[in-house]
C-alpha positions as CSV (number, residue, x, y, z in Angstrom):
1,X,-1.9,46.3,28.7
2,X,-1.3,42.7,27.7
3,X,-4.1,41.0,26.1
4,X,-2.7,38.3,24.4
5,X,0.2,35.8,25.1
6,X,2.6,34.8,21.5
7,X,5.2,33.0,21.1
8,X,7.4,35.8,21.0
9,X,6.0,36.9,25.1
10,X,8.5,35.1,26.8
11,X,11.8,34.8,24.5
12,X,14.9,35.4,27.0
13,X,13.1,33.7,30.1
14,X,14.5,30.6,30.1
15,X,15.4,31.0,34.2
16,X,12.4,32.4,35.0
17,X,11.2,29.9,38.2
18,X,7.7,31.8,38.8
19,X,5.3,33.6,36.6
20,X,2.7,35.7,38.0
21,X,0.5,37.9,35.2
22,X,-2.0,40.2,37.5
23,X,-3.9,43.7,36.3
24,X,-4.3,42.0,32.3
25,X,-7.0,41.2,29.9
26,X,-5.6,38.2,28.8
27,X,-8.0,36.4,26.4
28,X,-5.9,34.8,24.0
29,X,-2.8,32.3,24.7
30,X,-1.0,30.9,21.6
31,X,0.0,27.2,21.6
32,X,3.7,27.0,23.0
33,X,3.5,30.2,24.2
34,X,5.4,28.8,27.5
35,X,7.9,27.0,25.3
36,X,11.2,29.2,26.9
37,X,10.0,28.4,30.4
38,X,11.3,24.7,30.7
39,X,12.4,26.3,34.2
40,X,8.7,27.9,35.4
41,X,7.3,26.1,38.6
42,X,4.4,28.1,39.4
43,X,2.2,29.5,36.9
44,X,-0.9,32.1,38.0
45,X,-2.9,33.1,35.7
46,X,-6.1,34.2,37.5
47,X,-8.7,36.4,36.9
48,X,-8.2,36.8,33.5
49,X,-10.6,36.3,30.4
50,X,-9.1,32.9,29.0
51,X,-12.3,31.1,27.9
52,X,-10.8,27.9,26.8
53,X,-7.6,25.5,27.3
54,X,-5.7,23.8,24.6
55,X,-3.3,20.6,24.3
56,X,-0.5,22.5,23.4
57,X,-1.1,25.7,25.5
58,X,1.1,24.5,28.3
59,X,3.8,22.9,25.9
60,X,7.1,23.5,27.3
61,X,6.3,24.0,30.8
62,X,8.4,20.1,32.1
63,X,9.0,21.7,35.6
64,X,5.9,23.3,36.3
65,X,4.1,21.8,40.1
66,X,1.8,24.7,40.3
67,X,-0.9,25.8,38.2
68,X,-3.8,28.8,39.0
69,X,-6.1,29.3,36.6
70,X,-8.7,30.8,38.8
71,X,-11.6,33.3,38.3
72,X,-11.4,33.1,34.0
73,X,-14.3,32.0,31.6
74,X,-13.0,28.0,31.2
75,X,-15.8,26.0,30.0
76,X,-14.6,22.4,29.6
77,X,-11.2,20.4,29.9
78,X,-10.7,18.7,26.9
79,X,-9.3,15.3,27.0
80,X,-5.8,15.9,26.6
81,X,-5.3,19.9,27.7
82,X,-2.4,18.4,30.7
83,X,-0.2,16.1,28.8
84,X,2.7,18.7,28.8
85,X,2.2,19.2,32.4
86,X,2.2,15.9,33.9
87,X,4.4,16.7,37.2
88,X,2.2,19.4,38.4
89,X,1.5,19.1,41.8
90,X,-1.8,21.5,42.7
91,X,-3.9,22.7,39.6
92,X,-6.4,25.5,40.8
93,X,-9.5,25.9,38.2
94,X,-11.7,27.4,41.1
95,X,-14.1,30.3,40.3
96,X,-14.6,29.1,36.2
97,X,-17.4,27.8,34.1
98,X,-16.8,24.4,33.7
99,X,-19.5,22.6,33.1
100,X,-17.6,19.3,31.2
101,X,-14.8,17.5,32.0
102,X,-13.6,15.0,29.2
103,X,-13.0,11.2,30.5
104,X,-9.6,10.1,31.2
105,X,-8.2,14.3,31.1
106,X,-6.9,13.4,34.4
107,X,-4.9,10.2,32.7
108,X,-1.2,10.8,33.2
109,X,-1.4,13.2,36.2
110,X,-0.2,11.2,39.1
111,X,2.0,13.4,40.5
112,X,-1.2,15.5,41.1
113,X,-0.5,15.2,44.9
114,X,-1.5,18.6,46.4
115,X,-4.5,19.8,45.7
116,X,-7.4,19.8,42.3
117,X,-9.6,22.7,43.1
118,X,-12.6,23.0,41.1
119,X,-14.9,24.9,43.4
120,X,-17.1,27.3,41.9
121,X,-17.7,25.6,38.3
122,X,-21.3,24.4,36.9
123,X,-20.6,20.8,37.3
124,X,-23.8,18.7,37.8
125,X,-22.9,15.7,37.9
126,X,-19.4,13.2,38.2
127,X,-18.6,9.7,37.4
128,X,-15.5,7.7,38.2
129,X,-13.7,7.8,34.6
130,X,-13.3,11.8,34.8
131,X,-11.1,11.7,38.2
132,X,-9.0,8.5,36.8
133,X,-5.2,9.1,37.3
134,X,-6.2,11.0,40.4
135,X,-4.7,7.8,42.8
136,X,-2.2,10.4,44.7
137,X,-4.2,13.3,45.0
138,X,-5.2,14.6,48.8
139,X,-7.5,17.3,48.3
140,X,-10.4,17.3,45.5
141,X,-12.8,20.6,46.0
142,X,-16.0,20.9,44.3
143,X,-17.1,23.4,46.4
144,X,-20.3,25.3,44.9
145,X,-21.1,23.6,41.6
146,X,-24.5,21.9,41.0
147,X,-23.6,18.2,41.5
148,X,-27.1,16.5,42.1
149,X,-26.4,12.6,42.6
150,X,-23.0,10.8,43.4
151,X,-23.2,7.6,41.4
152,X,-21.7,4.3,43.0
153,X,-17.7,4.5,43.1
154,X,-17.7,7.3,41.9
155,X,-14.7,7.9,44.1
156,X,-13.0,4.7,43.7
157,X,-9.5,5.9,41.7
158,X,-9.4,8.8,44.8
159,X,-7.2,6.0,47.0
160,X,-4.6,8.3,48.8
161,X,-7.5,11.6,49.1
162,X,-7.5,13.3,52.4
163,X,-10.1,15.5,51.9
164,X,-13.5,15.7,49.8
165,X,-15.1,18.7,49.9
166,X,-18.7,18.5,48.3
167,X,-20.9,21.9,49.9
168,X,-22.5,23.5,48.5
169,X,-23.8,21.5,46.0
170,X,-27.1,19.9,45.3
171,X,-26.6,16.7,46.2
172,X,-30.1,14.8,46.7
173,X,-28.5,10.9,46.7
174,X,-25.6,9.0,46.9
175,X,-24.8,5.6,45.3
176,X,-24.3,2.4,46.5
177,X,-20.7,2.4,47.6
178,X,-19.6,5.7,46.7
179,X,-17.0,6.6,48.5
180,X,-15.7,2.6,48.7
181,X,-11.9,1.9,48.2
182,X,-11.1,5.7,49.8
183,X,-8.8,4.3,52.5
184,X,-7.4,7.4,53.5
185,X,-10.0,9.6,53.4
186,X,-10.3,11.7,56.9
187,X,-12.4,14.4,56.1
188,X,-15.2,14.8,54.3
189,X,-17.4,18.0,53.9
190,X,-21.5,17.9,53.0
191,X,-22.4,21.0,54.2
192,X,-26.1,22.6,53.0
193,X,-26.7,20.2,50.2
194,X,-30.5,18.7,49.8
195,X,-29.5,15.2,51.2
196,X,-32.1,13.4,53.3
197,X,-29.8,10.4,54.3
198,X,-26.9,9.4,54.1
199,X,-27.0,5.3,54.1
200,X,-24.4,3.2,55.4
201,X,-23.3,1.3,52.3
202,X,-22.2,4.1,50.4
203,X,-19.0,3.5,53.0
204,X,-17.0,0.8,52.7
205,X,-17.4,-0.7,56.4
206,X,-13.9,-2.1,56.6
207,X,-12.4,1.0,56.1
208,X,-14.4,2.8,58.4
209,X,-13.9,0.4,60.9
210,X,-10.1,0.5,60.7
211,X,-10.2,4.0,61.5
212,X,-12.7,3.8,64.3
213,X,-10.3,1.3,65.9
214,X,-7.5,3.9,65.6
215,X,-9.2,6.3,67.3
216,X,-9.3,8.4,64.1
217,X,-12.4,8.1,62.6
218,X,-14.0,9.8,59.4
219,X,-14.7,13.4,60.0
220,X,-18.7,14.3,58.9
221,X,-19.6,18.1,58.6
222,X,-23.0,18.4,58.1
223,X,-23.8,21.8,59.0
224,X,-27.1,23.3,57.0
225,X,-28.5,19.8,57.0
226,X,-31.7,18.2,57.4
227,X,-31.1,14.6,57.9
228,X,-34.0,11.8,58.5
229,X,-33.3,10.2,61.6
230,X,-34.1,6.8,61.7
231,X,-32.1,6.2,58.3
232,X,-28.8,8.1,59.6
233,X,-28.8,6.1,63.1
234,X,-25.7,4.1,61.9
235,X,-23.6,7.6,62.3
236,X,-24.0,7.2,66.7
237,X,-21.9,3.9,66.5
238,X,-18.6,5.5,66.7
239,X,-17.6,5.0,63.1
240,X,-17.5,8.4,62.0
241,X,-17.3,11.7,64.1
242,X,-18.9,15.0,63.5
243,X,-17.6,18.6,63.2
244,X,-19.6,21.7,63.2
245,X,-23.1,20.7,64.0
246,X,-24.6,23.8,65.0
247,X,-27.1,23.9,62.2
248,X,-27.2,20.6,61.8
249,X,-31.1,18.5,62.0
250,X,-32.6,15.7,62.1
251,X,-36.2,15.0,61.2
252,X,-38.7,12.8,62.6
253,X,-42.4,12.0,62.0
254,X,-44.9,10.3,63.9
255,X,-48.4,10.0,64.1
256,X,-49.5,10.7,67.6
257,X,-52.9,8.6,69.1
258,X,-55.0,7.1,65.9
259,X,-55.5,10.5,64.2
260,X,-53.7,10.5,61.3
261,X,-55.3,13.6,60.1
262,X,-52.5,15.3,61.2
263,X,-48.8,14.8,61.5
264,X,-46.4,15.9,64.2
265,X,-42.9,16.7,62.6
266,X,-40.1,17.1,65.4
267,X,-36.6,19.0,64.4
268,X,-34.0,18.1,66.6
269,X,-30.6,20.9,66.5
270,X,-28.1,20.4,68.9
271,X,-24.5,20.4,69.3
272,X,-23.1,16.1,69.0
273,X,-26.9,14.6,68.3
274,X,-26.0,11.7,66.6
275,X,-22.5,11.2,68.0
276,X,-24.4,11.1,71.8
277,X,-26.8,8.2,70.7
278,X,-29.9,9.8,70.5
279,X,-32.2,6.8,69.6
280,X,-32.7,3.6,71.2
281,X,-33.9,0.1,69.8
282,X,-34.1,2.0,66.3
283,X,-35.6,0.3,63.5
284,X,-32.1,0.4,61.5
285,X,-29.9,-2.0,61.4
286,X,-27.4,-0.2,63.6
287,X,-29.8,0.3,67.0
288,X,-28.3,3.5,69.3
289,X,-28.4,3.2,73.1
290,X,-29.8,6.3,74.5
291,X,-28.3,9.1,76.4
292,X,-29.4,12.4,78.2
293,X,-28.3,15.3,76.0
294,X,-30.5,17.8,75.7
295,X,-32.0,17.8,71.9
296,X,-33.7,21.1,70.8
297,X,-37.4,19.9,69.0
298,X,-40.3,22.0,67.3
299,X,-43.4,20.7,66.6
300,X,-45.7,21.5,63.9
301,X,-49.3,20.6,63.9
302,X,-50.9,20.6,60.7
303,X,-54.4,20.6,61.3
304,X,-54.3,24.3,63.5
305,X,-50.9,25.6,61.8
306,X,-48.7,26.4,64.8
307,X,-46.1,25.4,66.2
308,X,-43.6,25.4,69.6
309,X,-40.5,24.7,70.8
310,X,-39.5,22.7,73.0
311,X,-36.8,21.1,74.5
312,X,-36.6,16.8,74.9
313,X,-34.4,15.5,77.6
314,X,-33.3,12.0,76.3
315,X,-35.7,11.2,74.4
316,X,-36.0,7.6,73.1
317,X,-38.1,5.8,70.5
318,X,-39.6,2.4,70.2
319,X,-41.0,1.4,67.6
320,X,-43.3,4.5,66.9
321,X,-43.8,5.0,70.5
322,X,-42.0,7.8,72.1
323,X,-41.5,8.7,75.3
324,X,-40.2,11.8,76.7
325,X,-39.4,14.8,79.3
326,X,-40.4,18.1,78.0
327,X,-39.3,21.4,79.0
328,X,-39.3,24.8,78.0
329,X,-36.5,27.3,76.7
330,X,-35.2,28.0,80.3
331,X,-35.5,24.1,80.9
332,X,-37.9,25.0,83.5
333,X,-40.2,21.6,84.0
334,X,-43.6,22.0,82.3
335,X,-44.4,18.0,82.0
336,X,-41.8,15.5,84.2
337,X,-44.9,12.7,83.2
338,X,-43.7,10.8,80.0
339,X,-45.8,11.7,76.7
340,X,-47.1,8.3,75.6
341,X,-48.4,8.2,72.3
342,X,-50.1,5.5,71.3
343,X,-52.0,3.2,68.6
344,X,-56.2,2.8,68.8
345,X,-55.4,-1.1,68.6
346,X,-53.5,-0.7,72.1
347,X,-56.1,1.3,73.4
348,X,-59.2,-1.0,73.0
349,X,-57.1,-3.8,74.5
350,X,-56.1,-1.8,77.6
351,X,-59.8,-1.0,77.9
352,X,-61.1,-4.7,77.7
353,X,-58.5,-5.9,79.8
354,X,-60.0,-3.1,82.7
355,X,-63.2,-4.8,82.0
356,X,-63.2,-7.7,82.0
357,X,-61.1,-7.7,85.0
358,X,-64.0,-5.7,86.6
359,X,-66.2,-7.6,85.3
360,X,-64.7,-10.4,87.1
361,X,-64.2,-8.6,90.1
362,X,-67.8,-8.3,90.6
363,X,-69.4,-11.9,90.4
364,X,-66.7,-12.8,92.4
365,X,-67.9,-10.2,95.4
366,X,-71.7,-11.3,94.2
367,X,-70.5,-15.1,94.8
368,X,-69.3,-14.5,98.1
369,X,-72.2,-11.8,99.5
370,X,-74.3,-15.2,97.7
371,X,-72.1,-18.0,100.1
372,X,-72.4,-15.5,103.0
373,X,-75.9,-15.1,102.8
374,X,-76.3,-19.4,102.3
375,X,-74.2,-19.6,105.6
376,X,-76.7,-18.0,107.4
């Protein structure tokens, strides 16, 4: 069993186009180890025990366009560990424990076209000088790590990338203009992180709106989301569209009548929710005309500690009053009468309005019974 690579490994092997090493314990590699395969093009080293990557492990390797280091105990990518490997193509690190990645390691790779696959590591967090060099890459996956909070541009040197991939993580917030200067991004994947919103600016809107007007705008998937409506309305304009929303919801709260001693939370889960225009005169920016889709809700009442489900037929909002159909799970009619909830200001005016135009009402049948009875 091989458990270390020398400089001696691979004397002989100079037309060797692909090298594969499976069923090893490979823990060691010695610097220029690879120096006899100028003519390599796809290296795999996965599942192995290499714990750590130098600058002149890869020495040697001028051809290679393929890199899988997958599934082995790499804890950081030191600064300059791919400068003998700048026409790679697709580097696969997926499956590692990397947990640092030095600024600028990424420098000279811009024939990094393919693929950087760096799912499965113990990143938590990213900034825009450790994916600089990245101009020409398509696909970046960080998959599974523990990314908490995208800072602003963080994306900016990712101009020609396809496809972000960022599940899986634990993303609670996003910069201001994160994702700006991605021209070319078409997909771009959020699926169960702990996000609450996702704003508006953290796109550049010119971008988006070139794409909308192509008729290929961004693609969202949200799945395993719970998303707070009134800041997300901007998503049911037509600039981006959505993929997999089955388990995808959005959260709204109101406070029904004056009572504020309890809160009424309402889920909605339902296949194209946003991209139907679920809202109308929103308080955001970006108001949503409303449509009849049917919207799955529950509602939770805090002071007894139960809850129902329900289902809304277009239900639409203004401002804190909300007005709906309800129905239940075999959308059989319980209610067709619209559910009106509203403030204890509103309530004392309807109710002096009613009397005081009863009020009038009166004197003015006394007046007359009074000019009737004068006539006489």
């Amino acid at each position: 069993m091989i458990t270390e690579l020398t400089l001696l490994t691979f004397q002989g092997l100079g037309s060797l186009h692909t090298l594969k090493i499976a069923g090893n314990s490979i823990n060691d590699i010695s610097d220029g180890a690879f120096l006899p395969l100028n003519n390599v093009t796809s290296l795999l080293l996965q599942k192995k025990n290499v714990a750590s990557l130098s600058s002149l492990m890869f020495k040697g390797l001028v051809s290679l366009q393929i890199l899988g280091m997958s599934e082995n105990n790499i804890s950081s990518l030191e600064c300059d560990v791919f400068r003998h490997i700048d026409s790679c193509k697709s580097i696969d690190l997926s499956n590692n424990k990397i947990s640092n990645i030095c600024h600028g390691v990424f420098t000279n790779m811009s024939n990094l076209q393919s693929e950087l696959n760096l799912r499965g590591n113990s990143l938590s967090s990213l900034n825009p000088y450790q994916l600089i060099g990245l101009s020409n890459l398509q696909i970046l996956d960080l998959n599974f790590n523990k990314i908490q909070h995208l800072p602003s541009a963080v994306f900016k040197y990712l101009t020609n990338c396809i496809s972000l991939h960022l599940s899986y993580n634990k993303i609670k917030s996003i910069g201001i203009g994160a994702f700006h200067n991605m021209s070319n991004l078409k997909k771009l994947f959020f699926k169960r992180n702990y996000l609450q919103a996702i704003p508006f600016n953290v796109f550049d809107e010119r971008i988006l709106f070139n794409m909308a007007c192509h008729f290929k705008p961004l693609q969202l998937h949200l799945s395993n989301t719970v998303l707070h409506c009134t800041s997300c309305c901007w998503m049911g304009q037509g600039w981006v569209t959505f993929v997999d929303l089955a388990r995808l919801k959005c959260k709204t709260y109101f406070y029904p009548i004056v009572g504020h001693h309890f809160k009424i939370t309402k889920y909605h889960n339902t296949h194209d929710w946003l991209r139907y225009k679920c809202f109308e005169n929103s308080s955001s920016s970006y108001p949503l005309k409303c449509s009849k889709v049917t919207k799955h809700a529950e509602t939770i009442d805090n002071t007894e500690n139960t809850s129902s489900v329900a289902t809304l037929h277009g239900s639409t909002v203004f401002n804190n009053v909300t007005t709906c159909n309800v129905t239940d799970k075999q959308n059989e009619i319980v209610n067709t009468e619209p559910i009106l909830y509203i403030s204890l200001p509103l309530v004392l005016s309807c109710i002096g309005i009613v009397c005081g135009l009863t009020f009038l009402c009166i004197n003015l049948r006394e007046k007359r019974i009074f000019r009737q009875e004068l006539g006489r």
